[in-house]
C-alpha positions as CSV (number, residue, x, y, z in Angstrom):
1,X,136.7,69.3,95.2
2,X,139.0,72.5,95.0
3,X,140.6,72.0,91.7
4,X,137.5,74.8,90.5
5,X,138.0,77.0,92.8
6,X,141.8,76.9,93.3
7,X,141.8,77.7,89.1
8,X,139.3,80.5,89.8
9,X,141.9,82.1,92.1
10,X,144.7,82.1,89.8
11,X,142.6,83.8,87.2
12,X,141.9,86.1,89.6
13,X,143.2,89.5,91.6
14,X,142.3,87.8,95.4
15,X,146.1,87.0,97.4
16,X,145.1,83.7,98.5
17,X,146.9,81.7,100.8
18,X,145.0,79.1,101.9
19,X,141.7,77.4,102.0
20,X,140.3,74.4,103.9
21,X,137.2,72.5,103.2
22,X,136.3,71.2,107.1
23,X,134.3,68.4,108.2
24,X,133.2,67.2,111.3
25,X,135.9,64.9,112.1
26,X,138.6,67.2,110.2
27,X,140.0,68.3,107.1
28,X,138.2,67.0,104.0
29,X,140.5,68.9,101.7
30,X,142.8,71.9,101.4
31,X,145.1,73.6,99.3
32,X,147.7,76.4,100.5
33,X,149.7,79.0,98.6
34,X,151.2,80.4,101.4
35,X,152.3,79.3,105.1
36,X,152.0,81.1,108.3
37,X,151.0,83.6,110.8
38,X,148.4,86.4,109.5
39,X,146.3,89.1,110.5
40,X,142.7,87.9,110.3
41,X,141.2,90.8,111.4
42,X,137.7,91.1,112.7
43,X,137.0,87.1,113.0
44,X,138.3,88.7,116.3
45,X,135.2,89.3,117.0
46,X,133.8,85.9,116.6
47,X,136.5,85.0,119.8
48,X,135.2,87.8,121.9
49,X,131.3,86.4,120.9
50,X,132.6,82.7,122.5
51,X,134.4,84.8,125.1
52,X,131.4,86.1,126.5
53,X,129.5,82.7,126.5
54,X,131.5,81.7,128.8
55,X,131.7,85.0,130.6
56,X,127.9,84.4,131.2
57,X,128.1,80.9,131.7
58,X,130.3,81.4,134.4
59,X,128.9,84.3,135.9
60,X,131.8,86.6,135.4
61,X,129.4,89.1,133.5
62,X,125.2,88.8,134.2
63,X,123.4,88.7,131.0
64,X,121.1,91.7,132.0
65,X,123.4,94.2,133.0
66,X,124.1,97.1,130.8
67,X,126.5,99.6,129.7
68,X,126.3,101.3,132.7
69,X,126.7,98.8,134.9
70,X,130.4,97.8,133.0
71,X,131.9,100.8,133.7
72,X,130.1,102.6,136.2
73,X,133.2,105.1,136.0
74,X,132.5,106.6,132.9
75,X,128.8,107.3,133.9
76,X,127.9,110.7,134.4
77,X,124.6,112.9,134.4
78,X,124.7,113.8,130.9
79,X,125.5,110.1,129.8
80,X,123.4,107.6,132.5
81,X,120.3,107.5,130.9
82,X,121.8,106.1,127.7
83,X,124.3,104.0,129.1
84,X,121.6,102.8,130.8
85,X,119.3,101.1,128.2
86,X,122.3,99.9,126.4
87,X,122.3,95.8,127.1
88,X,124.9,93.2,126.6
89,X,122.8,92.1,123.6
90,X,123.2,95.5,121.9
91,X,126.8,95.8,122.5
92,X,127.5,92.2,121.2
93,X,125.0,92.5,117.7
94,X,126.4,95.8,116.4
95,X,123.3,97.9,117.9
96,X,124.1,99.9,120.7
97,X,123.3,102.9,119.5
98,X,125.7,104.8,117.4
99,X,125.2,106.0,113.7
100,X,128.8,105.8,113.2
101,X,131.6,102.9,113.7
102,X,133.4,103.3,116.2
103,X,137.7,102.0,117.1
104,X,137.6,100.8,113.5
105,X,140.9,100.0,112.1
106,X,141.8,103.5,110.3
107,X,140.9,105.7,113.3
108,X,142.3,103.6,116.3
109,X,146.0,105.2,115.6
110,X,144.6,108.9,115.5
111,X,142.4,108.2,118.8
112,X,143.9,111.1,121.3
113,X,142.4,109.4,124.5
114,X,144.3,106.3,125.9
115,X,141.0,105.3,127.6
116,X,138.9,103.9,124.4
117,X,136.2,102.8,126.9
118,X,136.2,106.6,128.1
119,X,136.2,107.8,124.2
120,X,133.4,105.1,122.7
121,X,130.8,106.4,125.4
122,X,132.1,110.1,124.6
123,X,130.6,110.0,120.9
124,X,127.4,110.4,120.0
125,X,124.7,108.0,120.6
126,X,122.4,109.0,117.6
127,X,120.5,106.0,116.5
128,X,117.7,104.0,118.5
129,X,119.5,101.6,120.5
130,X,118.3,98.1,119.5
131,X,116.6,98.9,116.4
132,X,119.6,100.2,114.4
133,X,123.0,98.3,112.6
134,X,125.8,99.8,113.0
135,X,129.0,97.5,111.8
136,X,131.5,98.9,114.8
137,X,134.4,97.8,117.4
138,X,132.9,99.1,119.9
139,X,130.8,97.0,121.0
140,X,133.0,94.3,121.2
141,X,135.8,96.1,122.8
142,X,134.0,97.1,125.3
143,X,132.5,93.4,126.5
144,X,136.0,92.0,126.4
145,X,137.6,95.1,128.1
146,X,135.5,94.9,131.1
147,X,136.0,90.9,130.8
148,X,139.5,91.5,131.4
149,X,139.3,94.0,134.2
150,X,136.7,91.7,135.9
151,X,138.8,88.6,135.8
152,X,142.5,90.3,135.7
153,X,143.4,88.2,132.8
154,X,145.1,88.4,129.2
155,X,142.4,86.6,126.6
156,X,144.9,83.9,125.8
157,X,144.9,83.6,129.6
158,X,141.3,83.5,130.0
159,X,141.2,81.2,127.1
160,X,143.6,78.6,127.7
161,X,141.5,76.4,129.4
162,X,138.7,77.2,128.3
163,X,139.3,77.1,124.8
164,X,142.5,76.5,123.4
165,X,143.4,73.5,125.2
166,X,140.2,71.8,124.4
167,X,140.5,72.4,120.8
168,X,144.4,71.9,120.4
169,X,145.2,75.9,119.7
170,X,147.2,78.4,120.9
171,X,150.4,80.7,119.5
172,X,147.4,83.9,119.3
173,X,148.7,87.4,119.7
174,X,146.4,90.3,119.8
175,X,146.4,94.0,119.4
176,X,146.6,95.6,122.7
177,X,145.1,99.0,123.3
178,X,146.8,102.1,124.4
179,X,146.1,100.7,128.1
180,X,147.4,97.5,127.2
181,X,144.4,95.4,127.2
182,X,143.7,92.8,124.5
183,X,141.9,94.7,121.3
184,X,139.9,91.3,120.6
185,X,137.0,93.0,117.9
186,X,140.2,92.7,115.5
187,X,143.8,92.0,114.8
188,X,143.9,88.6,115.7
189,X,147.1,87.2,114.5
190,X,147.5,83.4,114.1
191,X,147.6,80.2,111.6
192,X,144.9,79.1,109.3
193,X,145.1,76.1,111.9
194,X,143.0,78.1,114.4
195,X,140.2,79.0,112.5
196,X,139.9,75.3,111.1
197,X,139.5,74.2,114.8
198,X,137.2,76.9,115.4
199,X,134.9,75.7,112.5
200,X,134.8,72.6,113.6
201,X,133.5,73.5,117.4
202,X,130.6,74.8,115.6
203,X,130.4,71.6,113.2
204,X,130.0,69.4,116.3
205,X,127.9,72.4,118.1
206,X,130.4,72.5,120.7
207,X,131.4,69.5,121.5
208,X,135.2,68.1,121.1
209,X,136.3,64.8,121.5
210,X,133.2,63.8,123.5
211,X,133.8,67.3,125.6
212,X,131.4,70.0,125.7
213,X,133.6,72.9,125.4
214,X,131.3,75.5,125.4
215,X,127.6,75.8,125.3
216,X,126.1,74.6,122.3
217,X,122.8,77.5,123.2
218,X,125.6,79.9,123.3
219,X,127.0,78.8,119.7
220,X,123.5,78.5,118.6
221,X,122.3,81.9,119.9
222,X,125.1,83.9,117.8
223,X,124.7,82.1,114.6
224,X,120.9,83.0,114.9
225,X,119.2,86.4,113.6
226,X,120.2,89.0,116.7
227,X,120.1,91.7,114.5
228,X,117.6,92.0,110.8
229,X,118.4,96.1,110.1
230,X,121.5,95.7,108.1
231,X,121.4,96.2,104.4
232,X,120.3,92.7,102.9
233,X,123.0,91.4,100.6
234,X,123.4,88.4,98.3
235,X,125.0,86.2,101.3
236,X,123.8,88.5,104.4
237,X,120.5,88.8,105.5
238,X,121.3,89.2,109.3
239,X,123.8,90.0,112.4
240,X,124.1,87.5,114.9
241,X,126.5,87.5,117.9
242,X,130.2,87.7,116.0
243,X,129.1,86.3,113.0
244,X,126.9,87.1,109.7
245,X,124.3,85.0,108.4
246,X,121.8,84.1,105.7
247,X,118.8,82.9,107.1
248,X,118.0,81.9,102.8
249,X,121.2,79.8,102.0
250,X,121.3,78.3,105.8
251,X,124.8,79.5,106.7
252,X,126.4,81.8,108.3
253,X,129.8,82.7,109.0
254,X,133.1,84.5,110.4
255,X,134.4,87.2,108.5
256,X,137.6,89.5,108.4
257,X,139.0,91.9,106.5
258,X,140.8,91.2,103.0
259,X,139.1,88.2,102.8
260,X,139.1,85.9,106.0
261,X,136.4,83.5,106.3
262,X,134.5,80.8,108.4
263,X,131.4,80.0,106.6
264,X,129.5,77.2,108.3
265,X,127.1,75.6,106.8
266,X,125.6,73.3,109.7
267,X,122.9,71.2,107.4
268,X,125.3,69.1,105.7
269,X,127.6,69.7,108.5
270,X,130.7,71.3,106.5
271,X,133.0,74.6,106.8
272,X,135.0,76.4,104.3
273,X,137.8,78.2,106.0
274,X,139.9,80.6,103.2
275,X,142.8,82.3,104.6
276,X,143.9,85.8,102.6
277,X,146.1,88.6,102.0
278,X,143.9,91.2,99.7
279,X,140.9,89.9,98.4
280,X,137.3,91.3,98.1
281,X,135.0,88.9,101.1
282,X,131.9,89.1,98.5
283,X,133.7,88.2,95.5
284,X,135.7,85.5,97.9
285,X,132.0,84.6,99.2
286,X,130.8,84.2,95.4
287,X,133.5,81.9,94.4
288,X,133.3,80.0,97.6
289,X,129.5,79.2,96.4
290,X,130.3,78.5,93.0
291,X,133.2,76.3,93.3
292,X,133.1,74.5,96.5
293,X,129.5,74.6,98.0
294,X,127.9,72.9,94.7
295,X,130.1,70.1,95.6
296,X,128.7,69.5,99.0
């Protein structure tokens, strides 16, 4: 099934080291060029989208409080109307507001405040909340920050039950901010392993071993349309919560920078997970159709 796809590589300029094809019981087939721990960037995100299902679930964090009502510090008389209209929704499908990204990986070092939280609601909010797509940490950051302060827990605290026990995972670090609080809209560092796992709770719609680990509405809610004001692409035609989709091709998928990707494909009930150094996600994407999803 890979033989295509693992020549296509080769020929190519893409620093592959691994790719997976999953199944609902498990690997199907897989070839590595590499071993190990790796950045994986913003599939962060897709943890912090599970993170808050169970936030919700659980009551930690009510679905219809806003901005406001997550750090009711940082609202002042200039700010409260905005922070205000801004919902859980917006903050989790890249819409809350802001023309520009915001915490993304090239700024975060040159950020002068310590408080992110304090800095995100500092810039400008210059697009119509809801009806906009900005692709941004902030969002993100900002659900699982006030997860953490809520509970008093790491993310691989909060998670181990939840989560990584369930689906036989674990040895996760994550960028902390200057505060120290888990950065989990990126830098997740951790083994191919992981993500395979994590494919396959959406394979079986959230249900392990006979165990309902999370909600399968929840997992159903961010793979649906949450967000249609991106730019349409060849694979993209929509946001969800923590992942991209394409509402034509059925699929949608986890994505990280230098090409990290979950694509789910939950018709025919299969995964490709491809583990990266440097490669180009669209290109990736492309050969991921070509070689491997025609053989479905």
């Amino acid at each position: 099934m890979l033989t295509e796809f693992i020549h296509a590589v080769n020929q190519s300029h893409h620093q592959v080291n691994a790719v997976f094809v999953v199944e609902a019981e498990g690997i199907s087939a897989k070839y590595e060029w590499a071993q190990g721990k790796q950045n994986f960037h913003s599939i962060g995100k897709t943890f912090a989208a599970l993170s808050l299902g169970f936030a919700i679930n659980e009551k930690i964090i009510a679905w219809d409080e806003r901005l406001a009502d997550l750090y009711p510090n940082l609202v002042t008389v200039e700010n409260q109307t905005t922070l205000k209209q801004i919902k859980i929704s917006h903050l989790a499908s890249m819409s809350m507001g802001q023309k520009e990204g915001q915490l993304m990986m090239d700024s975060r070092a040159g950020i002068q405040d310590k408080d992110w939280a304090h800095y995100v609601v500092n810039q400008p909010f210059d697009a119509e909340i809801g009806k906009h797509f900005t692709y941004t940490n902030a969002g993100f950051y900002l659900l699982v920050r006030a997860l953490q302060q809520r509970t008093g827990q790491s993310m691989n605290a909060f998670f181990e039950k939840r989560l990584y026990q369930p689906l036989g995972i674990g040895d996760i670090e994550w960028e902390k901010d200057p505060l120290g609080y888990d950065f989990v809209a990126g830098g997740i560092t951790t083994t191919t392993d992981t993500l395979v796992q994590i494919a396959k709770l959406f394979i079986n719609e959230g249900v392990i071993h006979g165990q309902t680990v999370i909600d399968p509405k929840w997992l159903k809610a961010m793979a649906q349309p949450q967000n249609i004001y991106l730019e349409v692409g060849p694979y993209t035609d929509y946001y969800g919560y923590g992942l991209w989709g394409d509402s034509r091709r059925n699929y949608y998928r986890a994505d990280g920078a230098f090409g990290q990707l979950v694509m789910v494909f939950p018709a025919c009930k299969h995964a490709v997970v491809v583990a990266s150094k440097e490669a180009d996600n669209e290109a990736l994407v492309d050969l991921v159709f070509k070689h491997i999803v025609t053989k479905f």
